[in-house]
C-alpha positions in Angstrom: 4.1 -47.7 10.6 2.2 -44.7 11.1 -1.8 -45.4 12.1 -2.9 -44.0 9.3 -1.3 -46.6 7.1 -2.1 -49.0 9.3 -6.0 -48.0 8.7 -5.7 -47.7 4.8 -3.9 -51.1 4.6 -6.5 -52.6 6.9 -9.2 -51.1 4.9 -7.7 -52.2 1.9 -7.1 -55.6 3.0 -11.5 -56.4 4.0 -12.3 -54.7 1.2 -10.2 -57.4 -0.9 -11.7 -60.0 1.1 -14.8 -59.0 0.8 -15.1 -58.7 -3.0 -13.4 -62.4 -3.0 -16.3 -63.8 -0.6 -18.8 -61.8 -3.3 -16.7 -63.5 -6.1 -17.0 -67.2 -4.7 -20.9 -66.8 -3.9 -21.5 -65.6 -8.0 -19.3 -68.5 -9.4 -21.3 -71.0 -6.6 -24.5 -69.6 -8.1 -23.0 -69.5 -11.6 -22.5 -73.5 -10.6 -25.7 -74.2 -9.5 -27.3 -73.0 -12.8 -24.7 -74.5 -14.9 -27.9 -77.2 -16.1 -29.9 -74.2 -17.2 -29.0 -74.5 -21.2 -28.1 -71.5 -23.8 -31.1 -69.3 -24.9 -31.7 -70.0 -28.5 -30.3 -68.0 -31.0 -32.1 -65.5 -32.9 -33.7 -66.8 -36.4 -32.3 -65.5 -39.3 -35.7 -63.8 -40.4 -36.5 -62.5 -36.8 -40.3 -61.9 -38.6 -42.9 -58.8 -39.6 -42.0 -55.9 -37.1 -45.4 -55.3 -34.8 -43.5 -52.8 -32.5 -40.3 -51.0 -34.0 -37.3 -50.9 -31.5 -37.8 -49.4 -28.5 -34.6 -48.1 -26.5 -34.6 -48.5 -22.7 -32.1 -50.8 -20.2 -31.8 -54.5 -19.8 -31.7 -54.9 -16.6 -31.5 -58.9 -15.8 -32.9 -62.0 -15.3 -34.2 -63.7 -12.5 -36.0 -67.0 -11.3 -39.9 -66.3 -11.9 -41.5 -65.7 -8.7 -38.2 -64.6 -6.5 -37.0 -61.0 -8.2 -33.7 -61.4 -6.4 -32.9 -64.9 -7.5 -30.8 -63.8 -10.4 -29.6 -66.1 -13.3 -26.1 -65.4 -13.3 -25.7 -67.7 -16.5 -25.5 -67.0 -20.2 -25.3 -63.5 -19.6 -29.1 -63.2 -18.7 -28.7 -61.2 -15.3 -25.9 -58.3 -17.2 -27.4 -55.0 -17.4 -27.2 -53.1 -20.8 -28.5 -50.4 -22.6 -30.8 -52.0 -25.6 -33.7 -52.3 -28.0 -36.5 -54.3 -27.4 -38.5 -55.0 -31.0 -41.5 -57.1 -30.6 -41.8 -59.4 -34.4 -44.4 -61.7 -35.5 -42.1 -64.5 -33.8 -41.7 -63.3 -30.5 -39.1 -60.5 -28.9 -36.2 -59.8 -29.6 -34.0 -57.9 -27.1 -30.7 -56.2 -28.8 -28.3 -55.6 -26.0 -25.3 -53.5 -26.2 -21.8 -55.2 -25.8 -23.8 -58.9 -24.8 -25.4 -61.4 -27.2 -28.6 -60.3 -28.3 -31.7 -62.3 -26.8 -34.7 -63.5 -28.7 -37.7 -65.2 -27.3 -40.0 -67.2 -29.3 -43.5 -66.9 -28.5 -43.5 -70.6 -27.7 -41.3 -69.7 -24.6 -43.0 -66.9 -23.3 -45.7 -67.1 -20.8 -46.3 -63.7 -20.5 -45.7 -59.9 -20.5 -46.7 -57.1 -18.0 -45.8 -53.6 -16.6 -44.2 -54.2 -13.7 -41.8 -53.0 -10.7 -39.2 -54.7 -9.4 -36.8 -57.6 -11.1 -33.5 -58.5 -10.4 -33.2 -56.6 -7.2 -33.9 -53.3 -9.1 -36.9 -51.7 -7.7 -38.8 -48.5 -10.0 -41.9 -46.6 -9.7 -45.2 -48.2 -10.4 -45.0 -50.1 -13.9 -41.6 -48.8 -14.5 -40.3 -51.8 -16.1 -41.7 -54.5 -18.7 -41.7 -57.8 -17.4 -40.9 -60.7 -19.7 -42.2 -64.3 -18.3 -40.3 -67.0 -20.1 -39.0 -70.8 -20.2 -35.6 -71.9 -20.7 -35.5 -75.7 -20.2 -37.5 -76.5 -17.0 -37.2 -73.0 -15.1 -39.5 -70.6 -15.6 -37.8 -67.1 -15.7 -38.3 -63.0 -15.5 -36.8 -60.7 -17.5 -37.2 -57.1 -17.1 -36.6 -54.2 -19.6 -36.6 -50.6 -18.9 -37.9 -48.3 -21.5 -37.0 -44.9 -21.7 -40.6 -43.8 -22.1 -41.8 -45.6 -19.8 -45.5 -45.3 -21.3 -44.5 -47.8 -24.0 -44.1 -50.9 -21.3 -48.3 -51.2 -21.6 -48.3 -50.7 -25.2 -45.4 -53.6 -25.3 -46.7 -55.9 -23.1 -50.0 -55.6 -25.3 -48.8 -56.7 -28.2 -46.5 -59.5 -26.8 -50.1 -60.8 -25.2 -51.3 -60.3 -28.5 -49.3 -62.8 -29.8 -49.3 -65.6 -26.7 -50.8 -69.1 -27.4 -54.1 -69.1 -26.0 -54.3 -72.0 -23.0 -57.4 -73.3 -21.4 
């Protein structure tokens, strides 16, 4: 064998094992959120629209407080383009090609521009920031707008709409 082939099969070959070491550390961390239940479905009647469907990116979810813990359950840390409609019952987050996500306002703690989730880092207040409960985590989600002047205007009326606590 020439060196050449030598090199691409070489190459080929830690590439391989390198993708299978990535594989085995997302199905251990897949694992160790395996107790983290289902989000719940959306309601039939998702509610009175407050702010029509805004179109912008998913980009994941990730453990409150570390934005590059991601969950890598339940489809909550795949990216996808999407709509984000805040209802008189919470938010519901359409995304393309995953299951939608709604969050009741009982779940959410609260919303904010932001900049960095899920190990994506954008300008200043370049993302919404969701802060939500599932079960006894508390989590991030983060949603992109294309204009990304409505992520104020967003989180406002999702604070709107919080439970007041003392």
């Amino acid at each position: 064998m020439s060196g050449r082939v030598l090199l691409t099969v070489g190459t080929l070959l830690f590439a391989g094992v390198f993708y299978a070491l990535m594989l085995k550390g997302w199905r251990g961390r897949q694992r160790r959120q395996g107790d983290l239940p289902a989000p719940s479905a959306a309601p039939e009647d998702p509610g009175q629209v407050v702010v029509g469907a805004t179109h912008g990116l998913f980009v994941g979810t990730t453990t409150s407080g570390d934005w590059l813990d991601r969950i890598a359950v339940h489809h909550l840390s795949d990216r996808s383009a999407g709509w984000l409609t805040v209802t008189d019952r919470g938010v519901s987050v359409e995304r393309e090609g995953l299951p939608d996500l709604f969050l009741a306002y009982d779940a959410l703690l609260d919303a904010a521009p932001g900049d960095a989730v899920a190990g994506k880092v954008v300008g200043k207040d370049g993302l919404l920031l969701l802060t939500w409960r599932l079960g006894a985590r508390t989590l991030e989600s983060g949603f992109r707008a294309d204009d990304h002047a409505q992520h104020r205007r967003l989180a406002d009326a999702v604070r709107a709409h919080l439970p007041v606590t003392s």
